[in-house]
TORMIZA-331815 format. One line per field, with one value per residue: residue in one letter; x, y, z of N, C-alpha, C in turn. Coordinates in pm, whole numbers, plus 32768, in hexadecimal, padded with zeros to 4 digits. Atoms other than C-alpha are relative to their C-alpha. Layout:
rest	(A|...)
n.u	(X|...)
n.v	(Y|...)
n.w	(Z|...)
ca.u	(X|...)
ca.v	(Y|...)
ca.w	(Z|...)
c.u	(X|...)
c.v	(Y|...)
c.w	(Z|...)
//
This chain:
rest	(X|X|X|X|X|X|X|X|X|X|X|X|X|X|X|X|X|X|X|X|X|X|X|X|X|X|X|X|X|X|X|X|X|X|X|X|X|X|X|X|X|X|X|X|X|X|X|X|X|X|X|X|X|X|X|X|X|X|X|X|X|X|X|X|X|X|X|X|X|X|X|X|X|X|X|X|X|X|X|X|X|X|X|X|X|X|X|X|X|X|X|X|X|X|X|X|X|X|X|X|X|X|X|X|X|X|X|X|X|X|X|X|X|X|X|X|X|X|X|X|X|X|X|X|X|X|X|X|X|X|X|X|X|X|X|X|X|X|X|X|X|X|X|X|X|X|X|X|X|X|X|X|X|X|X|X|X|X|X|X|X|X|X|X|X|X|X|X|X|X|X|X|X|X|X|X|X|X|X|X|X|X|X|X|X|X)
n.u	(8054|7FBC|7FC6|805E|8050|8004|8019|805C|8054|7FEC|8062|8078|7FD9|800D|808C|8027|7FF0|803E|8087|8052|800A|7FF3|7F81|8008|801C|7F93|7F8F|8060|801F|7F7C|7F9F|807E|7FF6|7F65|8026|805E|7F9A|7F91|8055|8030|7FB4|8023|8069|801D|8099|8000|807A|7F9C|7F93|802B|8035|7F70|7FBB|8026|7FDF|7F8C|7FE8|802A|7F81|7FC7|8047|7FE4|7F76|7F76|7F8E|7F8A|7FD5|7F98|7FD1|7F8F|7FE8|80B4|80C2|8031|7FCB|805C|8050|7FDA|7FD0|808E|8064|7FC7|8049|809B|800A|7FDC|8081|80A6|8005|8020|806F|8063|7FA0|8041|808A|7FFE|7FBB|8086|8081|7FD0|8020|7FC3|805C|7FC3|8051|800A|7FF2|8075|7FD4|8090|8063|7FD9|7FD3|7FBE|7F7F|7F86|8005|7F65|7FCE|8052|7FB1|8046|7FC7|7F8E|7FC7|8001|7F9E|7F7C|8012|7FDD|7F79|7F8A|8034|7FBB|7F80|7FFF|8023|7FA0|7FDB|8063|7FF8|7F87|8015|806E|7F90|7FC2|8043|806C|7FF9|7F60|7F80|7FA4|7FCF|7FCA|8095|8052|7FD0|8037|804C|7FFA|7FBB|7F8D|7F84|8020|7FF3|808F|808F|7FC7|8052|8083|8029|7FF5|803D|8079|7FF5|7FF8|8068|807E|7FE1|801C|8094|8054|7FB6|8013|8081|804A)
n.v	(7F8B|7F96|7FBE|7FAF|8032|804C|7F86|7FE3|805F|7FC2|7F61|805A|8051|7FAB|8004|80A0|800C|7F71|8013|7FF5|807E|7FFF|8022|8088|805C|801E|8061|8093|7FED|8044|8079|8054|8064|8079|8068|807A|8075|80AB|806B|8081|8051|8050|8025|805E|7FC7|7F50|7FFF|7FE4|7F88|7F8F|7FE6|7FEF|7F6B|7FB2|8034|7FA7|7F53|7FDB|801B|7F79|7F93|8011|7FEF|7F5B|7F9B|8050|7FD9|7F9E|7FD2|8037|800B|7FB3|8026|806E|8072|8002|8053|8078|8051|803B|8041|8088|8029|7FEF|8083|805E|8038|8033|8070|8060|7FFB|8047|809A|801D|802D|805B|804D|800B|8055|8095|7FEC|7F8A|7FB4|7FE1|7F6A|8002|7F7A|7FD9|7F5F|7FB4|7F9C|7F52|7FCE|7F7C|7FF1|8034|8069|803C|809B|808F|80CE|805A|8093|800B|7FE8|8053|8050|7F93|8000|8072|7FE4|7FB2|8060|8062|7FC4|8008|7F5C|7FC2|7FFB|7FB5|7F50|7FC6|803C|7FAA|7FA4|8008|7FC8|7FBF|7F6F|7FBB|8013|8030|8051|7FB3|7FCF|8075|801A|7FD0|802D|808D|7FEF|8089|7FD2|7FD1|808B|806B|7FEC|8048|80AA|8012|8007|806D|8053|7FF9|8006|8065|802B|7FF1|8031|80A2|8024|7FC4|8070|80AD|7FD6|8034)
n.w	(8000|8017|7FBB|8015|8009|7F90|7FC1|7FFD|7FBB|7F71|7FD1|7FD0|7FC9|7F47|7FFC|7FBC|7F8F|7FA7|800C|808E|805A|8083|8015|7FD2|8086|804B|8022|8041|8068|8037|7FD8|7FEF|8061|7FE9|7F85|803D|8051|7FDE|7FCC|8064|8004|7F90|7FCE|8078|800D|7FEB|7F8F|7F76|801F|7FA7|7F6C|7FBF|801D|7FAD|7F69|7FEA|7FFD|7F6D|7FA8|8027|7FD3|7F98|7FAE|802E|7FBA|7FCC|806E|7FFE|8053|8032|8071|806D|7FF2|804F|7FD3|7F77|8012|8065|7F4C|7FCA|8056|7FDB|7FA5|7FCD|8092|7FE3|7FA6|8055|8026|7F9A|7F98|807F|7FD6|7F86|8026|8070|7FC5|7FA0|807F|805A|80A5|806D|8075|8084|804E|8085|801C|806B|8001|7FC4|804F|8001|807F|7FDC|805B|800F|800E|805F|8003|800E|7FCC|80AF|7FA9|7FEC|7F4F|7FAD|7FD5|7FF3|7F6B|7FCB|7FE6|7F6D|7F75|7FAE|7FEF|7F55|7FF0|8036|80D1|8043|7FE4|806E|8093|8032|7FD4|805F|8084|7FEB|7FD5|802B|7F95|8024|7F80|7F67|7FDC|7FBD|7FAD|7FA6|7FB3|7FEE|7F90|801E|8052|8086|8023|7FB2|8096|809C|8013|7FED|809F|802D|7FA3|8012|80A4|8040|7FE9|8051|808A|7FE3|8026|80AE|8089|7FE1|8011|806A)
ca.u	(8000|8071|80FD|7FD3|7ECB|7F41|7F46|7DE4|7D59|7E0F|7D59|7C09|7CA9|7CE1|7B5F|7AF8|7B95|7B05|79A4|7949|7887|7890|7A01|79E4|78F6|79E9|7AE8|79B8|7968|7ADF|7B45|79C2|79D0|7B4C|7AE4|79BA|7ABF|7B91|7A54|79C7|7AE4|7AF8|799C|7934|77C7|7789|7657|7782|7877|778D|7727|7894|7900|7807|7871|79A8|798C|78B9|79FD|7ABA|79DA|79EA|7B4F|7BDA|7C5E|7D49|7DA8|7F38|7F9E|80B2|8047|7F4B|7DB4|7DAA|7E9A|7DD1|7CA0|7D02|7D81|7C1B|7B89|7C5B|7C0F|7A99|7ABD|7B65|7A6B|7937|7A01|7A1C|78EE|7832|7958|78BB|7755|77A5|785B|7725|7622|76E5|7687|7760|7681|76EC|76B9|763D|766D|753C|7587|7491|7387|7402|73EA|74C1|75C7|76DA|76C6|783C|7837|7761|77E1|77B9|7801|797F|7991|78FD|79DF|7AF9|7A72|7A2B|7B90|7C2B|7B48|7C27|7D47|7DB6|7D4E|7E9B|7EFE|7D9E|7DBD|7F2B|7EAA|7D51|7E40|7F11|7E7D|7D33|7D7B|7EE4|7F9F|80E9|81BE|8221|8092|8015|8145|80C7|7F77|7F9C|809D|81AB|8307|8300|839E|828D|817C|8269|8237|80F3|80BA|815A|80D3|7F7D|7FC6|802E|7F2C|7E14|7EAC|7EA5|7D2D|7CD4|7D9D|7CC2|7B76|7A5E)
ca.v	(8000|8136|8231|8331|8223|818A|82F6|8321|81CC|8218|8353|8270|81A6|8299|8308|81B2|818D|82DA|8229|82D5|81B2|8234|8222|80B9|809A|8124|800D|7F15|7F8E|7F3E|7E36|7D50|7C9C|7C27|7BA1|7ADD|7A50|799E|7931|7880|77F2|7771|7737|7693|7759|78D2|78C6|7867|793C|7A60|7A11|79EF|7B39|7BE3|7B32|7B9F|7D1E|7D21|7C94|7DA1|7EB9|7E3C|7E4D|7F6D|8043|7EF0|7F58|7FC3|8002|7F33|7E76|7ED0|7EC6|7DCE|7CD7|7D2B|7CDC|7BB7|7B20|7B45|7AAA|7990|7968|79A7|787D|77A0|77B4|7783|7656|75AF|75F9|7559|7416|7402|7414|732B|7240|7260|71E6|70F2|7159|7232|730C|7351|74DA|74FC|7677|76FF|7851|7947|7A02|7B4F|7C34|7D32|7DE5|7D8E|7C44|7B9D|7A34|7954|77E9|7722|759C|75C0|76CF|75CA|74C4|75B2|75E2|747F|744F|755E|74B4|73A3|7459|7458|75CD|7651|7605|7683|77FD|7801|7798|786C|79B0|797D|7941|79A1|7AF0|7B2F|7B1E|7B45|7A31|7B29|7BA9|7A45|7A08|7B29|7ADF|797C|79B5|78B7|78DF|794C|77E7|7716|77DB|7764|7618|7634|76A9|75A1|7498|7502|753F|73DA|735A|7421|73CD|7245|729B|7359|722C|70F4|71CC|7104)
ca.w	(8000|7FA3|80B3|806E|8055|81BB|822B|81D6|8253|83AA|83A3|837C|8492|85AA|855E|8579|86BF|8738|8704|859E|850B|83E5|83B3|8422|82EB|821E|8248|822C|810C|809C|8145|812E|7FF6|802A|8172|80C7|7FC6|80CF|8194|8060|8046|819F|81D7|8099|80AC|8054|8146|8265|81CC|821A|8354|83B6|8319|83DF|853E|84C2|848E|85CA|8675|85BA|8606|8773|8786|86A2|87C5|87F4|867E|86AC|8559|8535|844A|8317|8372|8267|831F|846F|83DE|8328|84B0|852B|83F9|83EC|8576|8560|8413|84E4|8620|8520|84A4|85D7|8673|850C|8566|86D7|865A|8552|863B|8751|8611|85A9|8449|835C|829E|8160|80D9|7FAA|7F38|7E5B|7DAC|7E58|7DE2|7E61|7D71|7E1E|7D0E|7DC8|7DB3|7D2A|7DA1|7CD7|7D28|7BD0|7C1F|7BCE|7D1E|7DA7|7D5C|7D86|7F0B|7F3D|7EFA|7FFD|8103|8107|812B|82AC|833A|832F|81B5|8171|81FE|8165|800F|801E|80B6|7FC2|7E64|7EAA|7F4B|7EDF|804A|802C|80E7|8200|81FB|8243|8322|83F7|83EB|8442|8552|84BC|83ED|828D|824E|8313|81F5|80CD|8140|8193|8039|7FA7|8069|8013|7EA2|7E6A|7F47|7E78|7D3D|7DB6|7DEF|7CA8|7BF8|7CB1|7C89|7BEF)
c.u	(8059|801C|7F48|7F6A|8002|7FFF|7F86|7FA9|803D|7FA7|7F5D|7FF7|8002|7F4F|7FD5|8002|7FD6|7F63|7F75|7FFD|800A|8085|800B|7FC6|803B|8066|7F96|7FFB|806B|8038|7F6C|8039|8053|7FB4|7F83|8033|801A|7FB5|7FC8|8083|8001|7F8E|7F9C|7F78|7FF8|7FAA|806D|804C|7FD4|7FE4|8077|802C|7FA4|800D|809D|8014|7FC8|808F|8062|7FE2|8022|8083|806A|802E|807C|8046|808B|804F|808D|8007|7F78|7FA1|7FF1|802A|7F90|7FB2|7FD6|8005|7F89|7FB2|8028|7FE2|7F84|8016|8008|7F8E|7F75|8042|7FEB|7FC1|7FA4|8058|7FC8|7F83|7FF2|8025|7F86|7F7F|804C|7FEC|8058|7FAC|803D|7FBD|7FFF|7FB4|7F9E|8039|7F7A|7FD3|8016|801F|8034|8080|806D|804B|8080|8021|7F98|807A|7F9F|8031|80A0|802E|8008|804C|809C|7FFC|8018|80A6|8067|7F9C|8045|8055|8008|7FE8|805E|802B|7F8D|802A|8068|7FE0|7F9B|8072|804D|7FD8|7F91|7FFF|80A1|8072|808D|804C|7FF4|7F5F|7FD3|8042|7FCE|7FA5|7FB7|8053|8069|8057|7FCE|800B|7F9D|7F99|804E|7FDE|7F9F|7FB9|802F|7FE0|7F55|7FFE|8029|7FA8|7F6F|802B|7FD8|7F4A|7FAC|8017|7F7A|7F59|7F88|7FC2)
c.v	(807B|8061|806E|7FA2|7FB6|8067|8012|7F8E|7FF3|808C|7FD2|7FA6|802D|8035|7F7D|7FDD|8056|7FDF|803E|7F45|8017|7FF6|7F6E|8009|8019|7F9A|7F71|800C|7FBB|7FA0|7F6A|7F84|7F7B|7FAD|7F8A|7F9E|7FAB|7FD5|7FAE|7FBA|7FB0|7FCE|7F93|8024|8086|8022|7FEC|8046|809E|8014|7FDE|805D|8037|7FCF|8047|8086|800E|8004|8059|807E|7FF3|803E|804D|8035|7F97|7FEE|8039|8039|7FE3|7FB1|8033|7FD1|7F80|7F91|7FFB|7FCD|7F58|7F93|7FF6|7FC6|7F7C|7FB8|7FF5|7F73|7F8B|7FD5|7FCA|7F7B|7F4D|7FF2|7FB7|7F3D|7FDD|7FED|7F74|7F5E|7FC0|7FC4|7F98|7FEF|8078|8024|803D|809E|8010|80B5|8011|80AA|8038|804C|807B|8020|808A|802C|7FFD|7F79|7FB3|7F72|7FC4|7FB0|7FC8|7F7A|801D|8049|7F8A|7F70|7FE8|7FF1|7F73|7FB6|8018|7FD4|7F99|7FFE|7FF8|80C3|8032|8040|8051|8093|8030|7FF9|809C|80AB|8017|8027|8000|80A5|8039|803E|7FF6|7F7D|8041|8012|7F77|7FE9|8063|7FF5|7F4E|7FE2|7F76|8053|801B|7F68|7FA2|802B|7FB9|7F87|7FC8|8029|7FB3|7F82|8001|8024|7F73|7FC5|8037|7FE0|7F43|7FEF|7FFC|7F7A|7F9A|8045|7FAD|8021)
c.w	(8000|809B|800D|8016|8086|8061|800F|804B|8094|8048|800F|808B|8065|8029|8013|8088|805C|8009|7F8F|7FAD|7F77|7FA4|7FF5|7F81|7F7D|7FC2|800A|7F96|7F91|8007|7FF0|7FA3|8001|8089|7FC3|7F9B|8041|8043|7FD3|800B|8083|800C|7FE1|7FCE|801E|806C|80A6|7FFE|8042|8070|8028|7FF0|806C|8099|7FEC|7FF4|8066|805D|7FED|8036|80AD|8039|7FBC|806C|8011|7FA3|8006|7F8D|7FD0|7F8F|7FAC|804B|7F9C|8084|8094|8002|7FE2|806C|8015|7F9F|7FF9|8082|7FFA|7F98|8057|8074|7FCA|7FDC|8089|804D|7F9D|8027|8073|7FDA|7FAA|8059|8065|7FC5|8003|7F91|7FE1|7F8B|7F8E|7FA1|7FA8|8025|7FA6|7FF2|8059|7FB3|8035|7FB5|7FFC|7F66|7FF5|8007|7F82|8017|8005|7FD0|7F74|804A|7FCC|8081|805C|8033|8042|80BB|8052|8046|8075|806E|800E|7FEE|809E|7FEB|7FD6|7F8F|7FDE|7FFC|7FA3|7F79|7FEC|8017|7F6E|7F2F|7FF2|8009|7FE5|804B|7FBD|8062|80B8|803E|804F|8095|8090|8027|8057|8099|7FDB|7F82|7F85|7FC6|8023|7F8B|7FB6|8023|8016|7F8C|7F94|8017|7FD5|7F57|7FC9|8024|7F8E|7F6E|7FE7|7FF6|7F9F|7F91|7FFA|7FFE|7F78|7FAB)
//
């Protein structure tokens, strides 16, 4: 990010923390979508994807003043989305575990016929998702992070809280694994 452009979204950032919501919907406004990228990806269902983005900007909103500006708002956000992802996954693994049935989500485009509407799921997303579901969590985030949202190593490594080296091989690791899957796909 440019010098001027991390000047100005700091300047959204200290408002934010001062309790202008409207600043706050500023950097929703900017930062939404991406966050709904890497929750489809994690989630495997736009219908959970959204209702995880919005648990996660609540959690955001909550805790901007704990915002220090060390590293970008993206990466910040990105930390509580990845956490809020991971608690929805293993709270759907406990339910799932407590049935004794694994329910299987089948994604339907929706009939919202809002105009900003950018992720219809055709059946290749879907096989695409299937896929990074049986990736271990880890590899997933680094993968979706990565070439989904266009993390750099260091970006993931920060928001991940592990070496730059630990991602490389967690992106390789999950690139031969999903390649093994895309190959043996019926």
């Amino acid at each position: 990010m440019e010098d001027k452009q991390r000047a100005e979204e700091d300047a959204w950032l200290r408002s934010a923390q001062n309790g202008d919501a409207d600043a706050f919907g500023y950097l929703f406004r900017r930062y939404h979508e991406r966050t709904v990228r890497t929750l489809l990806a994690m989630m495997g269902s736009e219908a959970e994807a959204r209702d995880v983005a919005q648990q996660a900007w609540v959690k955001a909103w909550q805790k901007i003043d704990r915002y220090n500006f060390e590293a970008a708002f993206s990466t910040w956000m990105h930390r509580i989305t990845v956490n809020t992802a991971l608690d929805a996954l293993r709270k759907r693994q406990r339910e799932q575990q407590r049935t004794g049935s694994v329910e299987e989500i089948e994604q339907k485009p929706s009939t919202d016929a809002t105009p900003d509407r950018r992720l219809q799921i055709n059946e290749r997303w879907r096989e695409l998702l299937s896929a990074l579901d049986q990736l271990p969590e880890e590899q997933r985030s680094a993968l979706v992070l990565r070439e989904l949202n266009g993390y750099s190593y260091q970006e993931i490594a920060d928001a991940t809280h592990v070496k730059t080296g630990t991602v490389m091989s967690r992106l390789h690791a999950a690139r031969q694994k999903l390649a093994t899957i895309w190959k043996n796909r019926s």
